[in-house]
C-alpha positions in Angstrom: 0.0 0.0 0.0 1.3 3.4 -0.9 1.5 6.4 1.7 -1.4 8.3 -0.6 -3.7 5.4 -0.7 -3.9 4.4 3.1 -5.6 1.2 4.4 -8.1 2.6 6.1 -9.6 -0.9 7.4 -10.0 -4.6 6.9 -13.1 -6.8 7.4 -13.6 -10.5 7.3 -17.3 -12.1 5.8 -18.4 -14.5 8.5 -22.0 -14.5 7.5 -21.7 -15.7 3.9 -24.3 -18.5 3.9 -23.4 -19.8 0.2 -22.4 -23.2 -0.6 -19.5 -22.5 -1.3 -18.5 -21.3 1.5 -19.7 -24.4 3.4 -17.3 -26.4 1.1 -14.4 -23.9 1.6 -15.2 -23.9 5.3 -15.2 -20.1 5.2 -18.0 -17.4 6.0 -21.0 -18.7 8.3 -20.0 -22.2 8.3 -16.4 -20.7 9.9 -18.4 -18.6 12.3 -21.0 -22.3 13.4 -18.5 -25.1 13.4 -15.5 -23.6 14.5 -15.7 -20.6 16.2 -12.3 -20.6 18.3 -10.3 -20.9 14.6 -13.0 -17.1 13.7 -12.0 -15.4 16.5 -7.8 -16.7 16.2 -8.0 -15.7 12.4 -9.5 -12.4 13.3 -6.5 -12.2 16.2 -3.9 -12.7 13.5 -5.3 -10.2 11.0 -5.2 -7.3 14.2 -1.7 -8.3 15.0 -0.7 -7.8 11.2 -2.4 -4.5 11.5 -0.3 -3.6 14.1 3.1 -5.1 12.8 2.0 -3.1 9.7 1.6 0.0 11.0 4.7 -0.3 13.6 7.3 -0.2 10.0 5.2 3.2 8.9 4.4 6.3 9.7 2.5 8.2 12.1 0.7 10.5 9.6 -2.4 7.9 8.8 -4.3 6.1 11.4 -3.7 2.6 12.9 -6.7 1.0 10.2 -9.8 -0.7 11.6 -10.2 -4.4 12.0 -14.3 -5.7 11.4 -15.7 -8.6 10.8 -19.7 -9.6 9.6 -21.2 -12.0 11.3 -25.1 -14.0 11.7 -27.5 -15.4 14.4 -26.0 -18.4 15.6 -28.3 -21.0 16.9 -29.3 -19.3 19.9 -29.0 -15.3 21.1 -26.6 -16.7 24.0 -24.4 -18.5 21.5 -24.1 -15.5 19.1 -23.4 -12.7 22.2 -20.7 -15.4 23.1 -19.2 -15.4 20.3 -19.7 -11.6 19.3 -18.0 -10.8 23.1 -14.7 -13.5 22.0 -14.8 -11.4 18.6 -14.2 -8.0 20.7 -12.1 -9.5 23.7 -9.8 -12.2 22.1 -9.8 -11.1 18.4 -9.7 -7.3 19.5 -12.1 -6.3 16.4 -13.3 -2.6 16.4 -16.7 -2.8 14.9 -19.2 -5.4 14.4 -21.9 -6.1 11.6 -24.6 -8.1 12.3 -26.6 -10.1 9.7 -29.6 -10.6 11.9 -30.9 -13.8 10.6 -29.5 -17.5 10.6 -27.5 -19.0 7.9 -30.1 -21.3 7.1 -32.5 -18.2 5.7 -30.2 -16.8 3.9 -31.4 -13.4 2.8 -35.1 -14.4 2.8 -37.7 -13.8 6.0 -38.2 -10.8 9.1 -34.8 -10.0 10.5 -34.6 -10.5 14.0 -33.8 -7.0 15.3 -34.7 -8.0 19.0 -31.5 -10.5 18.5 -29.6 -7.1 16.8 -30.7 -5.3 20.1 -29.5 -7.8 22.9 -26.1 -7.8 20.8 -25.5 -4.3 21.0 -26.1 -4.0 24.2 -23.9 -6.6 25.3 -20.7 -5.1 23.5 -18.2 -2.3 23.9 -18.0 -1.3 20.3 -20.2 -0.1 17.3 -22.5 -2.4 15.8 -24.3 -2.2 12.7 -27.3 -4.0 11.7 -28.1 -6.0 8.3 -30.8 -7.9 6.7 -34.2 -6.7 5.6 -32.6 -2.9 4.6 -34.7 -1.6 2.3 -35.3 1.7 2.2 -34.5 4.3 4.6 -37.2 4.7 6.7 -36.7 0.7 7.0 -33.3 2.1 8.4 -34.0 4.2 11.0 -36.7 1.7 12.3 -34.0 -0.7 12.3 -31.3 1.7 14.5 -34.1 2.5 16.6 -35.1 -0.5 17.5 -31.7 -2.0 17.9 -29.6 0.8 19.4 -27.2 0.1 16.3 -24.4 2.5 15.3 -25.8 1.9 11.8 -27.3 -0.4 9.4 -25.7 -2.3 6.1 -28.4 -2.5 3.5 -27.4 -5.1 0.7 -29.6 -7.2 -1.6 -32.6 -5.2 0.1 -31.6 -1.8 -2.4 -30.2 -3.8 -5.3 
């Protein structure tokens, strides 16, 4: 990277829900079955951020580590794992898919889940799935308390 384009910020996908990423053992499928490899991948990337930044200089900012995750099986499994994502991986930001893998991008969001996740963290969390338009938006940081939302498929 070159001193007048700065990285600004990295983000790992751990709520794609495709089949492909079930064969690669990447996205969701990362996020479900092996959640301690997530959070020591995520660990790795903040340390190289660091290392990076250590060999340059001060002029641009340290850039921000984020990842996307979805609802795990249960609201007490996801806030477990979104709390291991801020303590152990040390991400800065979280986005929230707020549905399961298995509904892909189809079906209500559940923004009550979104809620009870952003109150449990430390750090700003935005809310996805179900963005369509922006007074959907604002209904959805309302309700959730989110930093902000990631609209997607819903304004395609």
């Amino acid at each position: 990277l070159h001193d007048s384009h700065p990285l600004h910020g990295i983000d790992l996908n751990l709520g794609c829900p495709q089949k492909c990423a079930e064969i690669g053992k990447f996205g969701a499928y990362l996020a479900e079955r092996d959640p301690d490899r997530a959070v020591l991948c995520l660990s790795a990337m903040n340390t190289a951020i660091i290392e990076f930044e250590a060999t340059r200089s001060l002029t641009h900012p340290i850039p921000r580590l984020s990842c996307k995750i979805r609802l795990l099986e249960t609201d007490d499994q996801t806030i477990s794992f979104a709390r291991m994502l801020q303590t152990k991986a040390g991400i800065d930001s979280l986005t929230v898919h707020c549905r399961r893998r298995e509904a892909k991008h189809n079906g209500a969001p559940d923004y009550d889940a979104g809620k009870r996740i952003v109150e449990a963290l430390d750090i700003p969390v935005v809310v996805n799935g179900g963005i369509h338009s922006r007074e959907n938006a604002r209904m959805a940081i309302e309700r959730t308390g989110a930093s902000a939302v990631m609209a997607a498929t819903g304004l395609l």
